[in-house]
C-alpha positions in Angstrom: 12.8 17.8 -16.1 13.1 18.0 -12.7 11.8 14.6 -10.4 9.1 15.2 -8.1 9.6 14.7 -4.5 7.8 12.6 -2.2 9.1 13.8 1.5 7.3 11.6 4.0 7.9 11.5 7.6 8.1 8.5 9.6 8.2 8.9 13.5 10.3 5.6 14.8 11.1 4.6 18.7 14.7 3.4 18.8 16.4 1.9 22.3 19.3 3.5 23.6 21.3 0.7 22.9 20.9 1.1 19.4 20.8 5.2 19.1 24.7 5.3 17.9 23.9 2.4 14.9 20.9 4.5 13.7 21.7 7.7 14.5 25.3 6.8 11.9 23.1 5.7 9.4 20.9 9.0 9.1 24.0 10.9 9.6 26.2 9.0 6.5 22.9 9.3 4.5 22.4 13.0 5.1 18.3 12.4 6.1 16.7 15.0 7.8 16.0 14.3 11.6 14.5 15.9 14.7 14.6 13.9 18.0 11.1 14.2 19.5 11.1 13.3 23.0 13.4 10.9 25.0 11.8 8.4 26.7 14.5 8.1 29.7 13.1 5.5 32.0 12.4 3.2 29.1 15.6 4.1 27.5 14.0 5.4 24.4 14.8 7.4 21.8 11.4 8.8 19.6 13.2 10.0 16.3 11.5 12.1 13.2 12.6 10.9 9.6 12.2 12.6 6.9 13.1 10.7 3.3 12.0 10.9 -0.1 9.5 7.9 -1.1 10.2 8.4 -4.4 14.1 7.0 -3.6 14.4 3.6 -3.9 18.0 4.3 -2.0 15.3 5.8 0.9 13.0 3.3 1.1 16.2 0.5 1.1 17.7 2.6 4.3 14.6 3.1 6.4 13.9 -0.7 5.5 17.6 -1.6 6.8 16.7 0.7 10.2 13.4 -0.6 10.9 15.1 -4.2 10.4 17.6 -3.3 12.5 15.3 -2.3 15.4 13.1 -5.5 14.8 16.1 -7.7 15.2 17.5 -6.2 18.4 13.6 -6.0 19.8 13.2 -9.8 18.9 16.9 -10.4 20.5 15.6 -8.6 23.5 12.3 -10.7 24.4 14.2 -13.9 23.4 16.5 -12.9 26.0 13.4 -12.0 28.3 11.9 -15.2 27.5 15.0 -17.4 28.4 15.3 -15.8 32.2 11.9 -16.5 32.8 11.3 -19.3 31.1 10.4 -21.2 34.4 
């Protein structure tokens, strides 16, 4: 019996800084991708996913990019914070 498929695509913003991490990720994991626009002056990269919902192993790496991205966003305003902190 063959599994059905549930393709869903999730549109994510990634910073430069972090493009190579992600981008190795999708690679490694074979997902389907499509860069949508670049965002130069904000150093943004707006990336198309496609993965299968029905995958646990999909769900587990989009939750381990998102976190990824979450983490170096919160490292970012921290480090905001700390210059201006005055």
């Amino acid at each position: 019996m063959k599994e059905d498929k549930e393709i869903i695509e999730e549109t994510i913003k990634i910073p430069a800084d972090m493009s190579i991490d992600v981008l190795a990720i999708i690679v490694k994991e074979k997902l389907k991708n499509e860069i949508i626009e670049v965002i130069e002056n904000r150093s943004i990269i707006v990336l198309a996913i496609s993965f299968d919902k029905s995958l646990i192993r999909h769900q587990n790496i989009m939750h381990d990019i998102r976190s990824m991205i979450d983490d170096y966003n919160n490292f970012r305003t921290e480090e905001v914070e700390k210059i201006n902190w005055r």
